[in-house]
N, C-alpha and C positions, 0 to 999 in steps of 0.2 A: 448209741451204736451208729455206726458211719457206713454209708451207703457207697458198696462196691460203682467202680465207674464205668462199668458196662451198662449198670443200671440205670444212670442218671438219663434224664432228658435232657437237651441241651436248647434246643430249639423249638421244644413240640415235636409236634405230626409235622415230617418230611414229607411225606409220600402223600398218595394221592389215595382218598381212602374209597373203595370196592364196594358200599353196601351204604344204601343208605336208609336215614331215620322217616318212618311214616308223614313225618311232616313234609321232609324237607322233598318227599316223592309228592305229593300233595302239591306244590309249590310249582314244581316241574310239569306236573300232567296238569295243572291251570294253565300253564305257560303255554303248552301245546295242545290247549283244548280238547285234551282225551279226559277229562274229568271236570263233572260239573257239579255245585251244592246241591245236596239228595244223595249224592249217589253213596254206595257202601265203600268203609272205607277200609273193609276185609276182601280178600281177592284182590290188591291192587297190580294190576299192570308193571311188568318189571320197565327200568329207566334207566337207561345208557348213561355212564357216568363217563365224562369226558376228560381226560390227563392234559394237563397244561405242562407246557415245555419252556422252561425257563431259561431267557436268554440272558449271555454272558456281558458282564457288563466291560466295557471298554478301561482302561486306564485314564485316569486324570490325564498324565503327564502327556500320553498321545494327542487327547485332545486339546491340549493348551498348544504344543508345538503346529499341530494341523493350524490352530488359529493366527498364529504368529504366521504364518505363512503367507495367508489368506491377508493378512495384516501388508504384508510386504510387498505383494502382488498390487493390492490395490493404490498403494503408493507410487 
């Protein structure tokens, strides 16, 4: 049976995922020294999860032309 294409995954997780796994909060609150070995590791402290903004990548083409320029000038 063929799987509709709304369903497919194309790339993974896009997005930026909201909740994270008991480890990976462990990891974070070492980082920031709000959790140290002993401590419980029920009740944990919630953990700001920060969005990365992904920048647009430029054209080849532009920058070969910017180069040749650069090229000409210094001639």
């Amino acid at each position: 049976m063929t799987m509709d294409k709304s369903l497919r995954v194309r790339a993974g997780l896009m997005r930026t995922r909201n909740v994270l796994k008991r480890g990976e909060r462990l990891v974070r609150l070492k980082n920031e020294d709000r959790w140290e070995d002993g401590d419980s590791p029920m009740g944990l402290p919630k953990v700001r999860v920060y969005k990365l903004a992904m920048k647009k990548k430029k054209k080849k083409e532009e920058d070969e032309e910017e180069g040749g320029d650069e090229a000409a000038k210094i001639e």
